[in-house]
Structure formats: structure tokens, C-alpha cells
N, C-alpha and C positions, 0 to 999 in steps of 0.2 A: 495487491495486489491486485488488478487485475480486471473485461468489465467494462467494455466501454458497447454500447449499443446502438444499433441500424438508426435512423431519423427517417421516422417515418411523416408521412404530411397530414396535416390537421384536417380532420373533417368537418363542415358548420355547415348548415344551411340556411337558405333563406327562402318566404314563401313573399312573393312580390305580387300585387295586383293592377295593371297599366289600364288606362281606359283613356280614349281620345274623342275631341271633338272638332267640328269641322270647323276651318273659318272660309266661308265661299265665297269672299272678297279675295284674298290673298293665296287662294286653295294652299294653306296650311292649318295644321294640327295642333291642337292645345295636349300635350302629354301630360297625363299625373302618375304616380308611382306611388308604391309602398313598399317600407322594407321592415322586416322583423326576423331576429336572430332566433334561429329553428333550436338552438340551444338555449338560449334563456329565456324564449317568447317575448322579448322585451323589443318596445322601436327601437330602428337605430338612427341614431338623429347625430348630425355633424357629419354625416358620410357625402364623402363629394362623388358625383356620379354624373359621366359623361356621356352626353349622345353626339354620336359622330353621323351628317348626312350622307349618303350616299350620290345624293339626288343635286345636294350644291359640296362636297365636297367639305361643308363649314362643320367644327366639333361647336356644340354646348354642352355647357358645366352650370352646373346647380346643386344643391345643396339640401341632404335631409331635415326637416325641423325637426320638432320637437315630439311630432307625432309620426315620425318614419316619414314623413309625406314630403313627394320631392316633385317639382314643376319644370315643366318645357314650355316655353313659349312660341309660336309660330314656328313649328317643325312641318318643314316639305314636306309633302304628300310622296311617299315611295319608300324606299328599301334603307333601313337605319339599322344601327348598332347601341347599343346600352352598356357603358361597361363604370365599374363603380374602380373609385382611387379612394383611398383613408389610412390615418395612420394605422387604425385596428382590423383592416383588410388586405390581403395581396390585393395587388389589381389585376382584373378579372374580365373577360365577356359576359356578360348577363344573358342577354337575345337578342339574338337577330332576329329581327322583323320588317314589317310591310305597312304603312299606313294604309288607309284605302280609301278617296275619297265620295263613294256610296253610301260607307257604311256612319253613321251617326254616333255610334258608343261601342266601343272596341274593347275585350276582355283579353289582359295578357296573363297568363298563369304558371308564376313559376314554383317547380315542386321540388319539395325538399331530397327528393331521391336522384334530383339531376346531378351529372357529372363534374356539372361547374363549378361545384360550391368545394369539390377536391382541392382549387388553390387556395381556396379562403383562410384565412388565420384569425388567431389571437393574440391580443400583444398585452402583456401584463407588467410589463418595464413600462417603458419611455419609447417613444416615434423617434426614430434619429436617420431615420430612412430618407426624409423628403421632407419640405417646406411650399407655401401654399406663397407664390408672388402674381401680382397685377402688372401687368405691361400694357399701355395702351388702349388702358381700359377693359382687359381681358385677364382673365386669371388660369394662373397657369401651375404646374407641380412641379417641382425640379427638385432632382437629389440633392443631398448633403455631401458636396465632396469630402469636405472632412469626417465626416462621419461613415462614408463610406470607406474612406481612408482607415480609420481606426476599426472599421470591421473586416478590412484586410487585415491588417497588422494582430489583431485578436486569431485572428483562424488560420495564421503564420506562427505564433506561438503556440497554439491548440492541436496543430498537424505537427510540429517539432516533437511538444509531450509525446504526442500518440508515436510518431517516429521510435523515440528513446524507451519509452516503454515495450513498445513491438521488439525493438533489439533485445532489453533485456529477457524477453520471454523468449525469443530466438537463443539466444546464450542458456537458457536454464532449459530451452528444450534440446540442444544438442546435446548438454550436460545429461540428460534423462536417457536418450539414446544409447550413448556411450555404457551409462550407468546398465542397461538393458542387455547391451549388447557382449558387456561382460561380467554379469551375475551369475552365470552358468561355469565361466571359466574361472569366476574365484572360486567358487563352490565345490569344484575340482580342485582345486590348489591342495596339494597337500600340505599340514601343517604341522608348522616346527615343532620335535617335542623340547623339552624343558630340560636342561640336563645341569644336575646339581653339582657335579663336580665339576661344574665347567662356570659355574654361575656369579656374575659380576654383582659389584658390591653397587647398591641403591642408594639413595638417601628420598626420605617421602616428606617432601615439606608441604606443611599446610599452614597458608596466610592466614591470619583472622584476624576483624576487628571488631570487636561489641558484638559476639556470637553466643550470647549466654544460651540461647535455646536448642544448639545445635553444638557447640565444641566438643563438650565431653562423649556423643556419638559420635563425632568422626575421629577422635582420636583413638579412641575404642577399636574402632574397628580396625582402622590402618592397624593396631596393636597384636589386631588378629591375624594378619597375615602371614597367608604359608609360606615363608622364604627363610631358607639361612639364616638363624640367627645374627653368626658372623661375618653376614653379608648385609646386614639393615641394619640402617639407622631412620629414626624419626626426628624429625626437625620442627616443631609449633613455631611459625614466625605471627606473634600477638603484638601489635597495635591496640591493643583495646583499653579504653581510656573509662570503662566502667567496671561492675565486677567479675566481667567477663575473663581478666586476668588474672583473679584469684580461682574462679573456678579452674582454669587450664593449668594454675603452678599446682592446683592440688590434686589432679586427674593425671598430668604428667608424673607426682612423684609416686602416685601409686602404681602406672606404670613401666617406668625405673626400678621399682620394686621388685619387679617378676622380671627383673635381671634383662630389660630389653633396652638397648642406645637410642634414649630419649631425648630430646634437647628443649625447655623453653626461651626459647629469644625475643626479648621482649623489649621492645622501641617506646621510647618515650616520645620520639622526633618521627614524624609520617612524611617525614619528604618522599615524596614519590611515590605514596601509596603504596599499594602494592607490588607496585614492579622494583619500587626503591625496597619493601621488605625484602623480595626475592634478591634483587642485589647485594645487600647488605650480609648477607647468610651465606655468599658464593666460597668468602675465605675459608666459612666453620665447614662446609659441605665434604663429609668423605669420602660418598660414593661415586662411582665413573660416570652415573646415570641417575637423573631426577624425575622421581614421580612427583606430579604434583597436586595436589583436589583442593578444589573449595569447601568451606564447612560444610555446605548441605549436602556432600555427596554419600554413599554410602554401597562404595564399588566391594567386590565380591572375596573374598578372603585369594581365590589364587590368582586376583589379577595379574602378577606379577611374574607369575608364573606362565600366563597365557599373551603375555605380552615381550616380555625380554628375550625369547628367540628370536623373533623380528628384527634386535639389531645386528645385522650382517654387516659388510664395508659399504660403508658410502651413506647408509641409516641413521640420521639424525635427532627423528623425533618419531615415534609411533603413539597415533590419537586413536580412543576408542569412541565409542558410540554413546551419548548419555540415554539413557534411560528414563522413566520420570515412577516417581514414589506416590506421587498422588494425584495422578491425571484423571479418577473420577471423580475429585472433592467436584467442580462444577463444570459448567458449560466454558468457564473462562482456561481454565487447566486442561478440558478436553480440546479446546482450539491451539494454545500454546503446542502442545505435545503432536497435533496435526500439522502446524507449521515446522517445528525441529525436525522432527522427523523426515520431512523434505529435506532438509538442511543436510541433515547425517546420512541420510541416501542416498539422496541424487549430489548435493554438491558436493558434500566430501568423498561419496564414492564413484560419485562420474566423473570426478576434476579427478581423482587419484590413479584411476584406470584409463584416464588418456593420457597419465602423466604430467598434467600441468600442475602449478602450484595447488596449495591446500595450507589451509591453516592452522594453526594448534589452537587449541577452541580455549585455554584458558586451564583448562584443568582436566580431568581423568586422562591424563597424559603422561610420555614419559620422554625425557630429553636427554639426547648422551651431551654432557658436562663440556667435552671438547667442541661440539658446534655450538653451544653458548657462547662459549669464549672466540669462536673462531668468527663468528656473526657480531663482536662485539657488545656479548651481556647485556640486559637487560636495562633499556631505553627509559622513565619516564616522560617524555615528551608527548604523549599523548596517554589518552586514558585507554586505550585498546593493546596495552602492553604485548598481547600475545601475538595479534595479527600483526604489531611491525615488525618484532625479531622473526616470525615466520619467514616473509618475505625477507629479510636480510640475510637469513640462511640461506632459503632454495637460491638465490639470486648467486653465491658463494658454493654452489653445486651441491650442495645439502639434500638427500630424499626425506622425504616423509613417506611412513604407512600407516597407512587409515585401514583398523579392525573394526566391519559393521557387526560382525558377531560376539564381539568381546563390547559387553553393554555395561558403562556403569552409573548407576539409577540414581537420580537426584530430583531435591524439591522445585516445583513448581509454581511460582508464585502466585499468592489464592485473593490476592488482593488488586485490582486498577491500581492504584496507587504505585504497587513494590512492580505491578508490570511494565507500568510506563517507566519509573526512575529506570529497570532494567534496559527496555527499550530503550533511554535517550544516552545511556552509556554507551550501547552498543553502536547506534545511529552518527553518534557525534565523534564516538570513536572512531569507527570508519571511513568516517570525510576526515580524519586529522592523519589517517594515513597514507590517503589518497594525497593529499595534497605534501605528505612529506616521500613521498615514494615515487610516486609516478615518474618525476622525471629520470629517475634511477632506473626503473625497471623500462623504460622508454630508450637509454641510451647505454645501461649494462652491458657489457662486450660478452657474446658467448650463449646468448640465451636464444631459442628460438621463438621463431615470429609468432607459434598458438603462444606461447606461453608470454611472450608480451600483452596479446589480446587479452587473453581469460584472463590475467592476472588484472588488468585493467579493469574489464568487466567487472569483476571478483571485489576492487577496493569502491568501484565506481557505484556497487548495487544498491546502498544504503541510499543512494540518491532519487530513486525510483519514487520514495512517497512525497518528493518535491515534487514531482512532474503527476504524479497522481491529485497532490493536493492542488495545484496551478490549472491543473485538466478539470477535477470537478469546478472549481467556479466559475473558469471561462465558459464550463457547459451551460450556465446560465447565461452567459451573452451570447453565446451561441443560437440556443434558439430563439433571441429576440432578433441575430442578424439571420435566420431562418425566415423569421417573418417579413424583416424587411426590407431583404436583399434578394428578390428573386435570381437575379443573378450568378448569385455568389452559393445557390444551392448545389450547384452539381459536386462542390469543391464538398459541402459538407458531407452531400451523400459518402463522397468517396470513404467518408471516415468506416463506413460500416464493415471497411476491408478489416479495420482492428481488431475487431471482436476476434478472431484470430488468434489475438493476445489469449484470452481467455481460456479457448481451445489448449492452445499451448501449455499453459498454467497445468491447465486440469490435466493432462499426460502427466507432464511432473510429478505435483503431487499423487495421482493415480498407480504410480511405480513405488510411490515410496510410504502408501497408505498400508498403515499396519494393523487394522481392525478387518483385514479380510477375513470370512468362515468358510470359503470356498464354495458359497452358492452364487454364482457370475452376478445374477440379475438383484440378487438381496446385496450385497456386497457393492454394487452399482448403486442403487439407489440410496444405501446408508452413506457412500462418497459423495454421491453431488450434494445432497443436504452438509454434509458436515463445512464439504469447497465452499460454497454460498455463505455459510454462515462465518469461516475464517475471511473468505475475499470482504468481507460485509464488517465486520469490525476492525480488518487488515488497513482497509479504506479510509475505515474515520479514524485510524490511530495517524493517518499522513500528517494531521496538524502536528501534532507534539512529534511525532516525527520530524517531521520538515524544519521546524525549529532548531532540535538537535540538532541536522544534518547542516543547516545554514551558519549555527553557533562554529561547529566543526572547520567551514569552510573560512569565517571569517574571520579564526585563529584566537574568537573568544574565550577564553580558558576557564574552566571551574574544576571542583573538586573531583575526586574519584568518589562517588556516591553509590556504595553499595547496596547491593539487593537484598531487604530486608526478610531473612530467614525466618519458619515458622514452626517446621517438627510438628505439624500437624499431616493425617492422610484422611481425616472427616470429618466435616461441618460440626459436628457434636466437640471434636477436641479444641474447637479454635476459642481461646478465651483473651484474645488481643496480642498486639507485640507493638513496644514500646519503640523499637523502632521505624515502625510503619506510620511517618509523619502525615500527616492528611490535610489540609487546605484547598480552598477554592482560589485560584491563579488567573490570569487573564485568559489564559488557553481552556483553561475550563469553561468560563464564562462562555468565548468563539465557538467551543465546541456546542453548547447549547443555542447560539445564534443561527450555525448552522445547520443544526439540527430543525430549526423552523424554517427556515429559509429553503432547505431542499423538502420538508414536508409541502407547506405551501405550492412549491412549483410540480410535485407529484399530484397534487388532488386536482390544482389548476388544469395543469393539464393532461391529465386524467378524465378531468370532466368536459375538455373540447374533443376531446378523442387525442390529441396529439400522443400517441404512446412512445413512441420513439425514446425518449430518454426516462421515460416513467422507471424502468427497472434499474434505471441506473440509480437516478435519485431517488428512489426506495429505499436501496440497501445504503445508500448517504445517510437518509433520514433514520433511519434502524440503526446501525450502523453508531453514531454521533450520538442515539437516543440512548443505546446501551451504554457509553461513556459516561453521558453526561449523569444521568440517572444516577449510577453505580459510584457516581464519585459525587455525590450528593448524598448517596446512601451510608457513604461509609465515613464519611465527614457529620453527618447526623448520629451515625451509631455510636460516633470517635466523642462527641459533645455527652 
């Protein structure tokens, strides 16, 4: 997410020593030179350096050896210019000077505190700036059209990313606004109470597949809920192809036992994964309205209670707000629960107070039975089952209400591995609904024109860490055409407008940061640390990212690969989980590629002074170095 920074110009110097002598046949000047990089005290040799006459109007061109040392031969006597051309330097004025034919030995001194050395660069790629040709016995320097050409076409794709990026942070910060501007008036809202003689009948299904660590807790608990007996039924819909379905048929009939409408439904056939379970179970369903939770949740015994007033007419689906069970096991589980939480704040509850679409997040949800059916039941055609029936209801005039106060608490994956498989479902789910939707919600009779935008926005954001991943590598050709396109600078300056993005970002999550203690300035300082460290691993997840979301796009199909559940809340309980596969993959390998590669280009140019992108490929390097590390860690722990 987020992050893109000013380009500032490289500072080097050089300390040069010029001394001339006379020739009083020809009253011309023998010039010598010295050149040495104020940065690595080293000569620099291969540098081509031009003296332009004043006096006949003629340039010469020569050349540094081996020892910095560079030769004029028979230069006019009078007012000359010095200026150096190379691939590893902008080109430059040196001094202007004055021969003078008095004087015998002439001392030029240039200091490394002069202004000049401002244009000077380093080039740690390749020269693709210019080419060194002979005409007429004269040599001369001329650009690379085509290389200038492809450093257009680089920084035309570089200004789009930052474009797309900047919108989506414009969309998440309107969303933040909105979210702001009516926090106060739901606060006020008065709320429904609960009214048991009036109280519709439920059904709580819950999916599972190979949940041995986690089933018998949530079925528990759903068991515990305060509601009418003779209004609840439970529904287990098990997939599980290990002894995950013996623990569930034996936890169900104990309780059946204590007299409560259980059901195990148990598939031998996973077509459709999940959405095909929830399908499958529509005929057996008795209630008007489906609650539904994933195994790892373990929402509050009167959910039900504090949610089923919400269905009024017109009420389709009411989401609540997840919570998280173990968001201090680490640093990985405190950034996840810093990111949701954005999510359940500002999107769900700015997109639902301006009234645009919203999505059913999948689970601690509740669905009245008639907009299933009325939206057309439950799709597998994508792996994000929940966000496409979503849109096919609102789309069908269906509301949603999103409860941020009605919290229900689930596990948060403690492992890279269970993070990213979580990640690349969600990532790749989202491009497969984008590209099955949009043209719907583009040409849907009846909706209005926010709610075309945002909703577009909304399927389109999972796309964001393509254009993040495409943005950081270009950022490496970038400042090679920095170096060697003076021309083409002003274009790059302009990018520093972005940072802006950043800005933006950090309001967002800032509204929806829930570790405030109410001291402004302590409360401040604990948020930009945590921003920085989510934008900073947010970053290097774009690889695996990007892939999902390209897989998505280009209607590559794989399984539904669920998120390995743990029923741990501290490092002391974790003693493995058998489904948390662990292998080194090509994208692991990339990520450590990149990891050196923006290291490298941080120290490099770090140590010209070039700072300009250094904080960006910092938190790349950091960033990628956390991945890659931690998925080596856990593939060495897994051996």
C-alpha cells in the first residue's frame, strides 16, 4: 500500500587541477586537467570533456586516461568553457575561464563545495543515454533515440501506476471521510431491541474442511447461543476428508443430546468448495435467515440477538465486524489486525453510510434466505463466493447493514505461509469478480452513477499491488533515466505530487486505528510506526499478490485453498499444524532476489547522496527481507 517518494538530485564532486602553457609561435595554450570523484577519491578515467573556444568559436573533445588526466592541445588564448559529457556523469559546465598569455603556469581549482557538481550523477546500470560517433574526423555524442524512446515509454507506464494508485487512495480517502463524517450520527442511532415473541427462525451453518483444531470450538459455541430454541437450527456442512469428520459427527451428537436442532452434512464430492457446500444445504435450511462463521470464529453467545433486529424491509444481509483472538501472538498478527481493521472501518463503514455497495466478508454474517434465492444462490465460479452474490444482490436492490459495534473475534493467521495462501484467495478472488461483474454493474438498469464508481473501485482494489509491484521495479529504471535523460527530469520530479498517496493512506487508516489511549501525541507516534511497518511488508507482499491477481485476470483456475487454522493465542501453544504446507516456490526465491536488488540500490545510492528513492527502497528491502527470511524460517523449522 502506499509510499512513493520526492527524487531528489545526486550530489558528487569533483576536485580538478588545470595548468596551462604558452605556445608563442601560435599564441595558443597547452591545457592539462585532472579529475577525481570527491566520493570515492578515485581518478576518473574514460570521461569525455569538452572545451568550447570563445575566441574561434571551435569545441574540443578529449578524453580522461587512466590517471584522471585530460589534454587540450593548442587552445586560443582568451575566454573558454570546460564542460565534461560521460556515460557515468550528467553533462555539466566545469569553468569558465580565461587563458592569459603573460602568464606561464596557470592554476585552475575546483572545489568540491561548488554548485556545479549538483548535476553530476551515478549510473550503476548500463549508459543508454547517448553513443560516442566520429564524423569527419571529429567525434561527437549523440542520444540513443531508441533508448530515449523506451525511457519515454518506461515513465508513461510509471506515471499511469502512480495515476491508479493516487485514485485508489482518493476512493479510500473519500471512503474515510464519509466514514468520519458519520460516526457521530450512528452513534446516535438508536438501537433495535430484540423482541422474542416476534423472533424469526435462523439456521447457523458452518463450512469446514480438515478443521480438526478448531471444529469442536465453534460448534460449541454456536451451541451456546441465546436464541429460541424453537427458532435455531445448526447446520455443520463438513467436506473434511481427514478425521476432522469424525471429531464433528461426535461433537454434533453430543449436541443433539442437550435437545438442540443439529445437523451433520457431510460431502464426499467438494465441487464448488465452499459455496457449492453452502449450496448444497439450501433444500435442508429451515430458517428465514442464515447465520454463517468460518471454523475459526468464536462470535459472542447474543450475536443473534444483537443482530436480527437490523432485518427491516428491504434488509438483506447484516455484516458484523471481525475481531481478532490473537493479534498479539507477533508482529505478523499485529499488522494483519492494523490492516482489517481499516477494512471494517473505513470500507465497510464509509461505503455503508454513503450507501454504496458493501460486501458480505464471508462469514460472521447474517442472510435473509429470500435475497439468496432472489440474487440467484450461491455461484462457484470464482473462489470469492461471498463478494459475487453480494453484488448480485445490491445490484437486485438488496441493502446491507454493516454493525462496527457488534464484533465477532477470529483467528489470525500466525504463520507467512497461512498468510499469503489467505492473501492469494482473496487477491485472485477479486480479479475473477471483477472481470465477471463489471460489465453488469456498468450497464445494470437503476443504479446510480456513485455506486457504479465505488463499486468498481471496490472489485478493482485488489489490483493496486500490480501497479505497486510494476511501480517498484520501474523505480529502478527510473533513476538510471534520471541519470541519463536530463531532459526527461522535470517529468520525474513531477512524481513527488504522489506522495500524497501516502498522506491519504495514513487519514484512513488513522480513523480506523484501534490502539488509541487518548494521549494525541503518544497515540500518534505508536500509528506512524505501526503505518510504516504495515505499508513496508503491504509492499513486498505485491509479488505474490500480483500473481494471484493476474492468475484472477487471466481466468486461470485453481482450487479453493483454505486458511490453515491454528487455536493457538501464544507462541508457547504453537506446536505445528499439519495443514500449514510449507515449501520454497519460484516467488519465494523473486522475493529474495528482490530483496538484494533493492538492498543494493539503497546503499548505492545512499552513498552518492542520491536520497530521493532511498526510503522507498528501504522499506522494499525490509519489506521482502521479512518474507523471505520468515519463509525460510518456517520451511527450516517444518524439516
Amino acid at each position: 500500500m502506499r509510499k512513493f517518494f520526492i527524487f531528489s538530485i545526486l550530489f558528487l564532486s569533483f576536485q580538478s587541477l588545470l595548468f596551462a602553457t604558452k605556445d608563442p609561435i601560435n599564441c595558443t595554450k597547452k591545457i592539462n586537467g585532472y579529475l577525481v570523484d570527491y566520493k570515492t577519491k578515485d581518478e576518473v578515467d574514460e570521461v569525455q570533456v569538452k572545451l568550447k573556444s570563445y575566441v574561434n568559436g571551435k569545441t574540443y573533445i578529449t578524453e580522461t586516461n587512466d590517471e584522471g588526466v585530460f589534454t587540450f592541445e593548442n587552445v586560443p588564448i582568451g575566454k573558454s568553457i570546460i564542460l565534461l559529457t560521460d556515460k557515468d556523469y550528467r553533462p555539466d559546465t566545469l569553468k569558465i575561464f580565461e587563458t592569459n598569455a603573460k602568464e606561464h603556469l596557470i592554476h585552475y581549482t575546483f572545489s568540491k563545495e561548488q554548485p556545479f557538481t549538483a548535476n553530476l550523477k551515478v549510473s550503476w546500470m548500463f549508459n543508454w543515454g547517448d553513443r560516442t560517433i566520429t564524423k569527419n574526423g571529429k567525434t561527437y555524442v549523440q542520444e540513443h533515440y531508441w533508448a530515449h524512446m523506451a525511457a519515454r515509454i518506461i515513465l508513461i507506464i510509471y506515471g499511469l501506476c502512480l495515476l491508479l494508485i493516487f485514485y485508489y487512495s482518493c476512493v479510500q480517502m473519500s471512503l474515510a471521510i464519509a466514514y468520519v463524517r458519520n460516526r457521530k450520527k450512528i452513534k446516535e442511532e438508536s438501537v433495535p431491541q430484540f423482541n422474542e415473541a416476534n423472533a424469526q427462525k435462523v439456521t447457523v451453518q458452518l463450512p469446514m474442511f480438515n478443521e480438526m483444531y478448531v471444529a469442536e470450538r465453534i460448534i460449541e459455541t454456536v451451541a451456546e447461543f441465546d436464541y429460541p430454541r424453537d427458532k435455531f437450527q445448526i447446520q455443520v456442512l463438513d467436506d473434511s476428508t481427514d478425521e476432522t469428520k469424525d471429531i464433528i459427527a461426535k461433537k454434533v451428537a453430543e449436541v443433539a443430546a442437550r435437545g438442540i436442532n443439529i445437523q451433520h452434512i457431510h460431502r464426499v464430492d467438494r465441487t464448488g468448495y465452499k459455496a457449492g457446500a453452502l449450496d448444497a444445504a439450501m433444500d435442508r435450511v429451515e430458517g428465514e435467515f442464515i447465520a454463517i462463521f468460518d471454523a475459526d470464529f468464536v462470535p459472542d453467545k447474543n450475536f443473534l440477538k444483537r443482530t436480527m433486529p437490523y432485518f427491516k424491509d428491504g434488509i438483506g444481509v447484516v455484516q458484523t465486524r471481525w475481531g481478532h483472538l490473537n493479534k498479539s501472538y507477533s508482529l505478523l498478527t499485529e499488522l494483519q489486525a492494523f490492516g482489517l481493521n481499516g477494512h471494517f472501518a473505513i470500507e465497510q463503514g464509509g461505503r455503508n453510510a454513503s450507501e454504496h455497495f458493501i460486501n458480505f466478508n464471508g462469514t460472521a454474517g447474517v442472510w435473509r434466505k429470500a435475497c439468496i434465492e432472489d440474487a440467484g444462490g450461491w455461484e462457484h465460479d470464482t473462489i470469492t463466493e461471498d463478494l459475487d452474490l453480494s453484488y448480485r444482490a445490491q445490484m437486485r436492490g438488496w441493502k446491507f447493514k454493516y454493525l462496527e459495534d457488534v464484533e465477532s473475534p477470529a483467528e489470525l493467521p500466525i504463520t507467512m505461509s497461512a498468510l499469503k495462501s489467505q492473501q492469494h484467495r482473496w487477491m485472485k478472488g477479486g480479479a475473477e469478480v471483477f472481470i465477471k461483474m463489471w460489465k453488469s454493474l456498468v450497464k445494470y438498469p437503476g443504479l446510480k452513477f456513485s455506486d457504479r464508481i465505488h463499486g468498481l473501485a471496490h472489485l478493482f482494489n485488489s489490483s493496486v499491488f500490480v501497479f505497486i509491484l510494476i511501480l517498484s521495479i520501474l523505480s529502478l529504471f527510473v533513476l538510471h533515466i534520471k541519470d541519463s535523460f536530463s531532459d526527461l527530469n522535470l517529468f520525474i520530479q513531477f512524481g513527488a505530487f504522489f506522495i500524497s498517496s501516502t498522506v491519504f493512506l495514513a487519514f484512513y487508516y488513522w480513523n480506523s486505528f484501534r490502539d488509541k489511549r487518548g494521549n494525541f501525541f503518544g497515540d500518534l507516534i505508536r500509528f506512524i510506526g505501526r503505518f510504516f511497518q504495515f505499508l513496508t511488508v503491504s509492499m513486498a507482499l505485491s509479488l505474490s499478490n500480483a500473481v494471484a491477481v493476474i492468475e484472477g485476470y487471466l481466468g486461470i483456475k485453481s482450487s479453493f485453498v483454505r486458511t490453515p487454522k491454528f487455536n493457538v493465542a501464544k507462541k508457547d501453544e504453537f506446536t505445528g499444524n499439519k495443514y500449514d504446507k510449507k515449501s520454497l516456490s519460484i516467488i519465494n526465491i523473486a522475493e529474495g532476489v528482490l530483496m538484494v536488488v533493492f538492498g543494493f540500490t539503497t546503499i548505492n545510492r545512499a552513498i552518492y547522496g542520491d536520497l530521493g528513492m532511498v526510503p522507498f527502497h528501504l522499506m522494499l528491502t525490509i519489506g521482502y527481507g521479512i518474507i523471505f527470511f520468515s519463509t525460510l524460517k518456517e520451511n527450516r523449522t517444518q524439516v
